[in-house]
N, C-alpha and C positions, 0 to 999 in steps of 0.2 A: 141531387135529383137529376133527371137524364128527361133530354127534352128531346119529343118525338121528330126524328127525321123528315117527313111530309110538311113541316110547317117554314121548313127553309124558305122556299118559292115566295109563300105568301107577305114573309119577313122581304124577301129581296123587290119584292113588287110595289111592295109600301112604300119603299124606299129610293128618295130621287137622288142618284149618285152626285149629280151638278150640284143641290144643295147641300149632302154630305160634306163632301168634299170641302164644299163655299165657306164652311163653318169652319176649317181648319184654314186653308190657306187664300189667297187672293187672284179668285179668278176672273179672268180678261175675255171678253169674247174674242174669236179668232175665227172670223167662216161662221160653219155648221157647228165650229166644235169651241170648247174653250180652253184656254191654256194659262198656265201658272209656273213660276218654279216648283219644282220637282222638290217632295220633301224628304223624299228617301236617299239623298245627295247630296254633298254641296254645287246646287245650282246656280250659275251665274244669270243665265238666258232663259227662259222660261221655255223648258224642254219637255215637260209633260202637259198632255194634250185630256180631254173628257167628253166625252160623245154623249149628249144627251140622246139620241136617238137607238143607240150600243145600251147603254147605262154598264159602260164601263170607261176605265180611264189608260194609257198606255205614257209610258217617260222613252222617247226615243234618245237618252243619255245612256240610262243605268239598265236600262231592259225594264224596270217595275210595270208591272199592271197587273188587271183584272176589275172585281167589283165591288161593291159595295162592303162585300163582307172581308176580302182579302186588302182592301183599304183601310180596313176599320182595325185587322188584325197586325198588320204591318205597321199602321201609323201608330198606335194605341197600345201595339205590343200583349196581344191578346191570343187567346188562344179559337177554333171557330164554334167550340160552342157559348163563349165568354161575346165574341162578335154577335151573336144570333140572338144570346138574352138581349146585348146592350141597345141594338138596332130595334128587338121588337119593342121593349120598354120605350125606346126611340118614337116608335109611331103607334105605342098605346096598343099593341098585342097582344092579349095574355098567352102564354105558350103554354100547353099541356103537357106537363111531367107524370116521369114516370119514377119509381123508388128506384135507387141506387143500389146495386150490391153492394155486400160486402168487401167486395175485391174490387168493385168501381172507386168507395170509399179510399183503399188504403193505398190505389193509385193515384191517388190527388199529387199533383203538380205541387212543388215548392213557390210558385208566383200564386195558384189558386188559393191553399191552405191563407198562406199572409194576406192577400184579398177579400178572404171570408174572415178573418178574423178581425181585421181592421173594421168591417159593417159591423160585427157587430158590439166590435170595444166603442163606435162613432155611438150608437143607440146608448150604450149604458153611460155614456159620459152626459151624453144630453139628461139621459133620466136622472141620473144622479145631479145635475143643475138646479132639477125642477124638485129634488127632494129637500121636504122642510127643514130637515137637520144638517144633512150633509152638502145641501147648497149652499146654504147660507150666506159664509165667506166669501165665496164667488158669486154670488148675486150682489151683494154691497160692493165687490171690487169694479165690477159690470155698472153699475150705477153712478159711482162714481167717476167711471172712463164715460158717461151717458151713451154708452151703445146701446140701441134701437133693438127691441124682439126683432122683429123683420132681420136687419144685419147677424143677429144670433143664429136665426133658423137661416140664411142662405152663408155663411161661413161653419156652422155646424157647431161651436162652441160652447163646452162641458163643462165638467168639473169631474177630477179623480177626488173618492173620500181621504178622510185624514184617518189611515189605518196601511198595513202592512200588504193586507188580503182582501181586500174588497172585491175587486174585479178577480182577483183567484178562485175565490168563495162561490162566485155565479159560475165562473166554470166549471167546479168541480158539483155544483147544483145541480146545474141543466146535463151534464155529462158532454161537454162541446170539447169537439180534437183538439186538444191542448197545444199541438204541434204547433200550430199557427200562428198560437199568440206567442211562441216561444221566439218564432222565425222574427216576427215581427217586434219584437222588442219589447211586448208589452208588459211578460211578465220572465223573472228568472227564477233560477232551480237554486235553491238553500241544501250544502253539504246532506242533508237527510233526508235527500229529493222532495223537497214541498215545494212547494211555489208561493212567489209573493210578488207584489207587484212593485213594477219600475217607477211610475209615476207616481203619488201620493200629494195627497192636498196641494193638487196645483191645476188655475185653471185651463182649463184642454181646448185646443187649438190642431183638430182636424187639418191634416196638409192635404189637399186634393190633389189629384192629376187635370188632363185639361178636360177631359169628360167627366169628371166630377166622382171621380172613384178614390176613397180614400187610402192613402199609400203609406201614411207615417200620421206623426204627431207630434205637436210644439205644446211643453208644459211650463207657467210661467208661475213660480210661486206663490203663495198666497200666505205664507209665515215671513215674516221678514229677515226671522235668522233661519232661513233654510239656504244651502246652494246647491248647485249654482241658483241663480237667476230665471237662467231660461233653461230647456233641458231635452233634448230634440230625440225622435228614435233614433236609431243607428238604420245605416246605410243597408237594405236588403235587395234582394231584386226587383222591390218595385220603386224602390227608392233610391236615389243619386242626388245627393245636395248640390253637387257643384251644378248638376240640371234642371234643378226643382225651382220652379217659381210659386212663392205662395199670395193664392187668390185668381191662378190664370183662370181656372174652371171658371168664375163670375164676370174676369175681365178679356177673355178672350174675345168678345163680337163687339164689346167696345173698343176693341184696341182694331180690329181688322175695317173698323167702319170708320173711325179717324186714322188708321193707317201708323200711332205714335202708341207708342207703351210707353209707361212712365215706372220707374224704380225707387221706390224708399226701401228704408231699411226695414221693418218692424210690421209683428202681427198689427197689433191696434193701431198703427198709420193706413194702413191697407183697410183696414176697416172705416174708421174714420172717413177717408177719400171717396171710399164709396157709398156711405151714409151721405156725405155730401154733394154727391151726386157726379163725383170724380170716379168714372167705374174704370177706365182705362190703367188703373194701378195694380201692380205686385209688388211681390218685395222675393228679394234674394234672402236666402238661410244663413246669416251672421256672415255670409262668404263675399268677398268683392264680384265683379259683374265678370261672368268667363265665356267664353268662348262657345261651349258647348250652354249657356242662359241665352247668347248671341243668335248661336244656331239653332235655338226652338224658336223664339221671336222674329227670326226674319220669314218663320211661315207666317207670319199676321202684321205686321209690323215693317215700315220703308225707316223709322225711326226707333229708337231710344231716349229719356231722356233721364239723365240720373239726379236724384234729389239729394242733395245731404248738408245733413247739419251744417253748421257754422264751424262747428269743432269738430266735425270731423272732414270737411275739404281737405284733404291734403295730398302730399305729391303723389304717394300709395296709391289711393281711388283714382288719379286722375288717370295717372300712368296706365293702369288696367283698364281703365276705358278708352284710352288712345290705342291702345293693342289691340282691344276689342275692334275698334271702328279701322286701323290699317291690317286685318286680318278674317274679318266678318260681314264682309259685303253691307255691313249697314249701318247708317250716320248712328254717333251717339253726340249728344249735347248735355250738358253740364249745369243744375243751376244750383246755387247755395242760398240755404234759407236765412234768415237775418238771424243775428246772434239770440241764443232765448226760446228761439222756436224751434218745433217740429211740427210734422206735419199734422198730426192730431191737433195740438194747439191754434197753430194757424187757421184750423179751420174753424173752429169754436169762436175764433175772432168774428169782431163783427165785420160785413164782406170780406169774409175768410175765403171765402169760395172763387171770388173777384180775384182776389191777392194772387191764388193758386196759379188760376189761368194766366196771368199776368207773367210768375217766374214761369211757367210749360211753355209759355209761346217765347219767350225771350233767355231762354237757356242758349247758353255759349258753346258752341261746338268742340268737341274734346282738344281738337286741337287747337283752335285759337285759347281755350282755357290751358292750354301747358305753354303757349308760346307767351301768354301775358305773366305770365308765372317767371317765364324766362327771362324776359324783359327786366322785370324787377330785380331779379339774379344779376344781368348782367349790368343793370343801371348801381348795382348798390357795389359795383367794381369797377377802382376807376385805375386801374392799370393792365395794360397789353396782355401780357403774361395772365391773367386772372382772369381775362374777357378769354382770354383763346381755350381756357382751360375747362370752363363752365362750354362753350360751345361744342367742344371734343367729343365732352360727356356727353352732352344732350344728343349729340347726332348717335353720340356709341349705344346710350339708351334705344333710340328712334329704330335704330338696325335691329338692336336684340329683340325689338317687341316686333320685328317681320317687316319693316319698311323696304328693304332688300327684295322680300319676295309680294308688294303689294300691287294692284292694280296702277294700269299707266298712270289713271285721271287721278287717283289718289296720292300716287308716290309724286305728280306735278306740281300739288297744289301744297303738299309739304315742303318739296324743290323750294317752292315759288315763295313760300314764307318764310323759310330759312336764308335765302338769300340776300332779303330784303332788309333782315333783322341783323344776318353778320355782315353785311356790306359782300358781300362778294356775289359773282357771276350765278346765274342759276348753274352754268352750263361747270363749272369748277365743283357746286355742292354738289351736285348728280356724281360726276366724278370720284367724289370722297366719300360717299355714300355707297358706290359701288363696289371701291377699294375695300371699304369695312367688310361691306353684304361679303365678299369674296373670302374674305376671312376669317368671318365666323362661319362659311358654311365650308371652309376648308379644315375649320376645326371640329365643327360636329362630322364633317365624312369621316364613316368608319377606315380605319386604318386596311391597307392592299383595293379600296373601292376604285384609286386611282387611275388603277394597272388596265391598259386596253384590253385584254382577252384572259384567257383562262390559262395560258402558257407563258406572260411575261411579256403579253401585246401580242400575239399570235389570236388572228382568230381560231374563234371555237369552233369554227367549220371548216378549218383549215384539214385536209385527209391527204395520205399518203398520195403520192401523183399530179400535187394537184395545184404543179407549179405553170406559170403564162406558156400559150402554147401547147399546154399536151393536150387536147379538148382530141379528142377522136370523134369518130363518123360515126358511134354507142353514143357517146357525153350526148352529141349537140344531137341527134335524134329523138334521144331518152328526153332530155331537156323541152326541147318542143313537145313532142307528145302530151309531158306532165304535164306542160301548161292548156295542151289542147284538152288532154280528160279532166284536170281539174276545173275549165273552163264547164264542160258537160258535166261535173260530176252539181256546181253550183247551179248550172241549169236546172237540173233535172230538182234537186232541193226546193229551188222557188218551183217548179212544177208541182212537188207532194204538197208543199204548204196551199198553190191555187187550189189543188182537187181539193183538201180539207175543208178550205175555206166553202167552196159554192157547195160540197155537201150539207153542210150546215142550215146555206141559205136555201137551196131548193134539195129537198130528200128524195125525190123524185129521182134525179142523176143517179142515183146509188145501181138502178136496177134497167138503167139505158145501156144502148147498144151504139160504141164509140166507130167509126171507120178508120181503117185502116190502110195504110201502103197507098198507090198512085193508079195513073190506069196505062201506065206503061210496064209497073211492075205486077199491075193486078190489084183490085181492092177488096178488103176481108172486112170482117167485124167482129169486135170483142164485147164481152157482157162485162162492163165494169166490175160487179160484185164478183165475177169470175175473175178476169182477167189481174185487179189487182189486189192482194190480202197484204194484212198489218205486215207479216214477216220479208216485207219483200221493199219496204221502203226503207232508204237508204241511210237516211237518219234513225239516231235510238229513241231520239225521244218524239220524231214523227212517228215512230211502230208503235210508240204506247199509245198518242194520242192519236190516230186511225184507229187502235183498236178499240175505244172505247168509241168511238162513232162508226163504226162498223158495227159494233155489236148492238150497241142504236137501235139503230137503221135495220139491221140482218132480222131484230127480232119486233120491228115493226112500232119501235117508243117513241114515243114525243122525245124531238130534240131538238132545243134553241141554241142559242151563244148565253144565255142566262142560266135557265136549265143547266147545260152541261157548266158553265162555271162555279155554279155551286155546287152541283157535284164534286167536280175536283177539292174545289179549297176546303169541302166538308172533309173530302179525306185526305188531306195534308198534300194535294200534289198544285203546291203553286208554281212547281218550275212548267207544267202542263197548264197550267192559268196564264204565264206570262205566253205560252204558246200564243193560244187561242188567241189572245187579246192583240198578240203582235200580225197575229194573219188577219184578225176583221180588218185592225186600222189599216193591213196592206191593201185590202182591196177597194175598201172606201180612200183609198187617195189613185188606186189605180180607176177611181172612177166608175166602178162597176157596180150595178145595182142590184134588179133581178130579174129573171124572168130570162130573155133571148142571149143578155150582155154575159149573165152567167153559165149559162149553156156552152159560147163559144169559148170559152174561157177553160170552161172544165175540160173538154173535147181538147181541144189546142193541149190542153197539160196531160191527160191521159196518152195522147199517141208523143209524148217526149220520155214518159217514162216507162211506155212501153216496149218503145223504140230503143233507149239507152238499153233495157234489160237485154232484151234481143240480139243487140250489138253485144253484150259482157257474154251472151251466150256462144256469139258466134266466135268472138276471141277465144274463148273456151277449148273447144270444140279445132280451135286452128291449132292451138299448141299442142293439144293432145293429137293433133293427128304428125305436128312436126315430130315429137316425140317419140313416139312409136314406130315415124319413119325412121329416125336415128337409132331405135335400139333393134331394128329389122325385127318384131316381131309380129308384124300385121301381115294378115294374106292378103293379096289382091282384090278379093270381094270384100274384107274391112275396108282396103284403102277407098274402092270406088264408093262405097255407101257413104262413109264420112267426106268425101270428097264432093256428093250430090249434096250429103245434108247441109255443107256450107255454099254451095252452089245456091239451091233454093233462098238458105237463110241471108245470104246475099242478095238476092232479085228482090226479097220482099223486105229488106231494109238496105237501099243502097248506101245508105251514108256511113259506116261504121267508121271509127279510133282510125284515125290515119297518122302512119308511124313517117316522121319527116328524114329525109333524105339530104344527106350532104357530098355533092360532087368531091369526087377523089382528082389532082391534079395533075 
């Protein structure tokens, strides 16, 4: 279905960006505006800023911004009509469709097809739960785990039938683009092209994204000689195990409002925890805690904290979580459940829930849990030799997991514990820490990255001539100048971006009359809409984005910073989103508002870039006239006319490119 263009606006107006946004990441007020780190980067400092008065947001790091809907499609990985359902759905819109061609049909997207198919393998798995025959088994396994209805319908948990074709048989029913379910794992093609399905008599375990879009599927048997055990979709475009967290969609606002995520391993642990009223849990896909788990969580989350069994603590988990926390900007801490238990268990305990809180708040920090590790390593050796050898490792470990390249305060407080524990100086381990760092990343640089320049240490700018001393009275002239026009050439750039900006805020300017020149050279007036067109601004992608506010304006349309942003991102131009979004925030810090402040502003930047043009004209017009002095083929009533036209073009721009001179001695 194709959803009518007109209803964008009403979607973008519903919609409070500050809150958006809030619901993903951790925002701070800052002024008028608020800021957070930046989730489109690894951010250190919280570099992306959100204008609730704009309802747009900008990252003065990465360049990202725009609105609601190019936030939604970036962070969410959407496409903007996928943005526009999930927003209106969002604020309870119904959007008016219209039928899909057939050719709109067969260009469906490889992420959409797996999207629409995954909705609706989540509905038939449910139905099938609640069918009297073919639930059965999965409702006795559900009963005996005592998971709560409630818990079933907000994790979405099914049951595949105990047959080859179940879910084939409804598709080839309803007549549903089979493509989808192929992309997505759900069903495969048998030698004689039929289909049949992946999953079978096993109960279904919905993986969500953090918007609650389902992306994959965990199947946990329900025969006891079936394997494997568990049996996950494979890896497609909307799914990445080593990035999926399962249960963020439910535990996301609980984790951003206590600021701690917590990690078990296991579907029915995450469930469990949150039956229990522990909502801040996920759990990783059978994979240890990575890096790219790290870098979704530190948009909601100052902490980590990882659960695991009794049997399974070991140096494995710990070590990737110390990697994790000296390479992912964010604490992780450690707790081990008592022998016997997991966390579903635990919770069934009576003050199970007491217990819980009890290991989340007193979990041991990755690294003090590898150094108490160490401890016992180096106490259960009681010779020199043995002690130094276990310590080598450890530090050679500590390097390969990125301690080499970790923050000051981080790689300090490692210094500071290692020192304490080998008897020796902080200022010696730093030392031998850095020796290692030096040498494994002497061994990962690729082979010739060593070499200074492109010739064997010669720079790569090194030119014929272009030894101390030869600079001639061309070089150091040329040189000056470049930097005098590129000096004007960046002036006159923040000039097109002011005029864009105040046309925006006041439309009026589009069809004013700018002043010109002095009253020693004379003063004129230009019609802006006359004086300057899209094709004459000096940047490519100010010419595209004047023209679409030129044509605006020229033909009399409503034109906002919202308006015109959904515009763009509706037709895939968000490098012109990040425009607009970087010139509001420019002027809102240059303090400008509206009405007289914008006025002067516009005016001031119109006569700089009409000024520059006039000067490129005049240079023009000088060479062509040197030119044609040198090839003698001007008459003397050519030369004087070109000779008046830069005379005049002179008086009424006296500043033009001044080429610098260097005294001969």
């Amino acid at each position: 279905m194709v959803i009518r263009e007109d209803q964008k606006l009403e979607v973008q107006a519903a919609t409070d960006i500050v809150r958006l946004i809030g619901e993903q990441v951790q925002l701070r007020p800052k002024g008028r505006e608020f800021a957070c780190l930046c989730p489109f980067h690894e951010d250190k400092n919280p570099s992306m800023f959100v204008s609730p008065q704009k309802q747009i947001y900008k990252c003065f790091s990465c360049g990202a911004g725009g609105d609601v809907f190019t936030f939604v499609m970036n962070y969410h990985k959407m496409s903007f009509p996928e943005a526009l359902e999930h927003l209106a759905e969002r604020a309870g819109i119904e959007l008016t469709r219209e039928k899909m061609t057939k050719q709109q049909m067969e260009a469906k997207g490889e992420r959409q097809l797996i999207g629409e198919a995954n909705e609706i393998a989540v509905k038939f798995f449910r139905a099938m739960y609640g069918h009297e025959r073919h639930g059965a088994v999965g409702r006795e396994y559900v009963g005996k785990r005592e998971i709560s209805d409630e818990m079933m319908e907000v994790f979405g948990v099914g049951v595949s039938v105990d047959a080859w074709d179940g879910l084939a048989q409804v598709i080839a029913k309803r007549g549903w683009d089979v493509r989808g379910f192929e992309l997505a794992g759900l069903v495969g093609r048998r030698q004689d092209g039929s289909l049949y399905d992946r999953m079978r008599h096993r109960l279904i375990f919905p993986i969500f994204d953090a918007i609650g879009r389902p992306i994959a599927f965990g199947g946990r048997k329900l025969r006891e000689e079936d394997e494997p055990k568990y049996l996950n979709s494979p890896e497609t475009k909307l799914f990445n195990k080593s990035r999926t967290l399962y249960g963020l969609h439910a535990a996301k606002k609980p984790i951003i409002d206590s600021r701690t995520a917590v990690i078990v391993e296991g579907y029915t642990d995450v469930i469990a925890c949150h039956q229990a009223g522990a909502k801040n849990v996920v759990a990783t896909l059978g994979t240890a805690l990575t890096r790219e788990h790290a870098g979704e969580l530190r948009r909601y989350a100052e902490k980590v904290v990882l659960i695991f069994d009794a049997d399974e603590a070991g140096q494995k988990a710990a070590d990737r979580a110390a990697e994790v926390f000296l390479t992912g900007e964010i604490d992780v801490a450690i707790a081990v459940l008592p022998n016997g238990h997991d966390p579903d268990s635990l919770m069934k305990e009576e003050g199970g829930r007491e217990k819980w809180d009890g290991f989340v708040t007193g979990a041991e920090d990755a690294l003090s849990f590898l150094f108490s590790r160490l401890k016992e390593q180096m106490a259960g050796n009681d010779t020199v030799t043995g002690r130094e050898r276990i310590a080598e490792g450890f530090i050679d470990r500590m390097v390969q997991m990125g301690l080499g390249k970790t923050g000051a305060i981080r790689r300090a407080l490692v210094i500071r514990q290692m020192a304490g524990l080998l008897g020796m100086s902080e200022e010696a381990v730093g030392q031998l820490i850095s020796a290692k760092a030096a040498r494994v990343e002497q061994y990962r640089r690729p082979r010739g990255e060593e070499m200074g320049g492109l010739n064997g240490g010669e720079s790569a700018y090194a030119g014929e001539g272009s030894g101390v001393g030869e600079y001639t009275e061309k070089r150091v002239g040329n040189q000056v100048a470049g930097r005098e026009m590129g000096h004007k050439l960046k002036s006159v750039r923040e000039a097109e971006r002011q005029v864009m900006g105040c046309l925006i805020r006041e439309h009026g300017l589009f069809h004013e009359s700018v002043q010109m020149g002095d009253e020693q050279a004379g003063i004129y007036e230009v019609v802006f809409d006359e004086a300057i067109l899209p094709a004459e601004m000096e940047e490519q992608q100010h010419r595209m984005l004047y023209q679409e506010i030129y044509d605006r304006l020229s033909e009399g349309q409503e034109l906002s910073v919202t308006s015109l942003i959904a515009d763009l991102a509706s037709g895939g131009r968000e490098d012109l989103v990040r425009l607009v979004t970087e010139i509001e925030m420019e002027l809102d810090r240059y303090g400008i508002g509206d009405g007289d402040e914008v006025r002067e502003m516009f005016h001031e930047a119109v006569k700089k870039i009409v000024s520059r043009r006039r000067e490129k004209e005049y240079e023009e017009q000088r060479r062509h006239l040197q030119a044609e002095g040198r090839a003698g083929s001007q008459t003397e009533e050519d030369k004087l006319r070109l000779m008046n036209a830069l005379v005049e073009n002179r008086r009424m721009n006296p500043s033009p490119v001044r080429i610098a001179r260097v005294r001969r001695d």
